[in-house]
C-alpha positions as CSV (number, residue, x, y, z in Angstrom):
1,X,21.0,9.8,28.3
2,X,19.3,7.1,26.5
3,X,17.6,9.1,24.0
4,X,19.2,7.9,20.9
5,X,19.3,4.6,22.0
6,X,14.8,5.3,22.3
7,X,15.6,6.6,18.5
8,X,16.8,3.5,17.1
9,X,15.1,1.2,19.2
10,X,11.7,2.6,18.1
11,X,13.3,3.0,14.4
12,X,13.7,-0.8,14.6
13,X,10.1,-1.4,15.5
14,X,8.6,0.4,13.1
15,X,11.0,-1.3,10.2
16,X,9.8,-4.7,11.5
17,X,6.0,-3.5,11.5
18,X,6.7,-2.5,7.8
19,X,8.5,-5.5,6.7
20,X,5.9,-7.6,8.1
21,X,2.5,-5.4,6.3
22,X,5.3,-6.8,3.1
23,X,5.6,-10.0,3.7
24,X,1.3,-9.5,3.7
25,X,1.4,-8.3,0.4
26,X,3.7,-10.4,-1.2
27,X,2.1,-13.3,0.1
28,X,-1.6,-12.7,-0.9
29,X,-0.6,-11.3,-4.4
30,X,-3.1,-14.0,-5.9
31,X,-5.8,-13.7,-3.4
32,X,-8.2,-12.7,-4.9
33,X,-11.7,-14.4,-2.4
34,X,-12.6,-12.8,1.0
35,X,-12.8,-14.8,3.9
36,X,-16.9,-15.3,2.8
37,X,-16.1,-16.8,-1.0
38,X,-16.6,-13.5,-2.4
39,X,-14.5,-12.1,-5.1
40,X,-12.7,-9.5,-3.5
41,X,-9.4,-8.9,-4.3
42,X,-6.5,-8.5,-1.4
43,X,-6.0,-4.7,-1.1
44,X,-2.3,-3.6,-0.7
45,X,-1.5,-2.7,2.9
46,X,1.2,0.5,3.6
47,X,2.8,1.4,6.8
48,X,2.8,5.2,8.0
49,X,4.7,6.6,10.5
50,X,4.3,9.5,12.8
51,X,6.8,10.9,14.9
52,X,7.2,10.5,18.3
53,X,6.2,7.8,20.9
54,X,2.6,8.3,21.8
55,X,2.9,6.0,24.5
56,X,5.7,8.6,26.4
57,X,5.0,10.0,29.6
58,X,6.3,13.6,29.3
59,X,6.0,15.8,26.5
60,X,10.1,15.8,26.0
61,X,10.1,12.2,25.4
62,X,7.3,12.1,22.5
63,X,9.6,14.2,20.8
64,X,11.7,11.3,20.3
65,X,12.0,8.5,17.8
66,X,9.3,7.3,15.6
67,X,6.0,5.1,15.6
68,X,3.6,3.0,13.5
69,X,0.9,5.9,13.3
70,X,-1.8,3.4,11.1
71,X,-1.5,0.8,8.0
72,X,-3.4,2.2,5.0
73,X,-5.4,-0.2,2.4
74,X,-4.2,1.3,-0.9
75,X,-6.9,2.5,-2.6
76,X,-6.2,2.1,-5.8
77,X,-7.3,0.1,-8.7
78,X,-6.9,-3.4,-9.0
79,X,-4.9,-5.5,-11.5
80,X,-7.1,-7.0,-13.9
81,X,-6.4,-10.3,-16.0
82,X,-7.8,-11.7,-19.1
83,X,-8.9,-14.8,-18.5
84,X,-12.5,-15.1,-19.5
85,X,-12.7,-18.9,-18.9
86,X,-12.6,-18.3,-15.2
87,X,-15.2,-19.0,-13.0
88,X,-14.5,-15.6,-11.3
89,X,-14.1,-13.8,-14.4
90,X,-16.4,-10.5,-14.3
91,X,-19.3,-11.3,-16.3
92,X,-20.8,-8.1,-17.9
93,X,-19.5,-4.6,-18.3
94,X,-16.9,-3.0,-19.9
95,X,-14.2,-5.6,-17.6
96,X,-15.9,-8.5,-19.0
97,X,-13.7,-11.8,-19.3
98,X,-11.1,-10.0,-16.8
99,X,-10.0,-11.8,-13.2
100,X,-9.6,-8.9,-11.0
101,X,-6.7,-9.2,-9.2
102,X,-4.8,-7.6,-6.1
103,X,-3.0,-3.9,-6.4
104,X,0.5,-5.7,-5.5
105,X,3.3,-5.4,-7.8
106,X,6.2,-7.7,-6.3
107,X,8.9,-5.6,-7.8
108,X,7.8,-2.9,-5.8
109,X,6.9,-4.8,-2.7
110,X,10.4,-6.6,-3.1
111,X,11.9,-2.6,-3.4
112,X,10.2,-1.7,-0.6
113,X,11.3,-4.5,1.6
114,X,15.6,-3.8,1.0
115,X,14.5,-0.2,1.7
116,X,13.2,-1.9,4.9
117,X,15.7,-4.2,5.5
118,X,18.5,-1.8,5.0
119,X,16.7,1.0,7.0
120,X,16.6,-1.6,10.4
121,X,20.0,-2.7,9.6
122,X,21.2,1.4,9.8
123,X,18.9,1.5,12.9
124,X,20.9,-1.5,14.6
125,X,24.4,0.4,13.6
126,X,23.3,3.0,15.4
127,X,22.2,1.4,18.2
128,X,25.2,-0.5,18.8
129,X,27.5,2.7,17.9
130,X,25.3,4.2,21.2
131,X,25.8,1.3,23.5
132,X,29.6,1.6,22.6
133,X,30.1,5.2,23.3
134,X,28.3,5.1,26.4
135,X,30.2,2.5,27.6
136,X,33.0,4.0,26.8
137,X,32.2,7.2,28.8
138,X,31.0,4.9,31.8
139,X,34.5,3.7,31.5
140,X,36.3,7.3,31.2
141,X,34.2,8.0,34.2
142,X,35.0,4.9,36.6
């Protein structure tokens, strides 16, 4: 009976999960130390989702809804600037004079985050839309 509802519910979850591995990426798109000093550039971070709740009890439920399966570093390459008065500027090599920096492009990350946003919002409709027509039934029924 409350399957759909388990749908959106878990749909809304995994939206906030994503928007927040965003917010991540948008905010360390000049980070460019590690926690030790080193120069190590922040690596994007992506959400992937399985299907399914792993967390169900009976094999019927996990068919239902959708989960934060892991977050992926994006392996790519970084972003490299010219800037060869930099103290962190890479000092021999063919990327010598460049600051590397992280693989975030905001546009993207911005992108990314309506897709999000609009994604939960359709997730809330339909949740609400549920509530509704149960109601409604529970009202037929009474």
């Amino acid at each position: 009976m409350y399957g759909s509802l388990d749908i959106s519910t878990s749909g809304m979850t995994a939206q906030r999960a994503r928007m927040a591995a965003i917010a991540a990426n948008i905010a360390n798109r000049s980070t460019i130390l590690d926690d030790k000093g080193n120069v190590n550039p922040y690596r994007a971070r992506h959400v992937i989702f399985a299907p399914g709740d792993p967390s169900a009890s009976t094999a019927e439920g996990k068919a239902l809804g959708v989960h934060v399966a892991q977050i992926e570093l994006d392996k790519g390459e970084f972003n490299y600037r010219w800037d060869p008065t930099n103290p962190y500027a890479i000092k021999k090599g063919d990327k010598q004079g460049y600051v590397p920096e992280p693989n975030i492009n905001p546009v993207i990350e911005q992108l990314n985050a309506m897709e999000a946003s609009r994604a939960y919002e359709a997730n809330v409709v339909a949740a609400e839309t549920t509530k509704q027509m149960i109601a409604q039934a529970l009202r037929l029924l009474a």
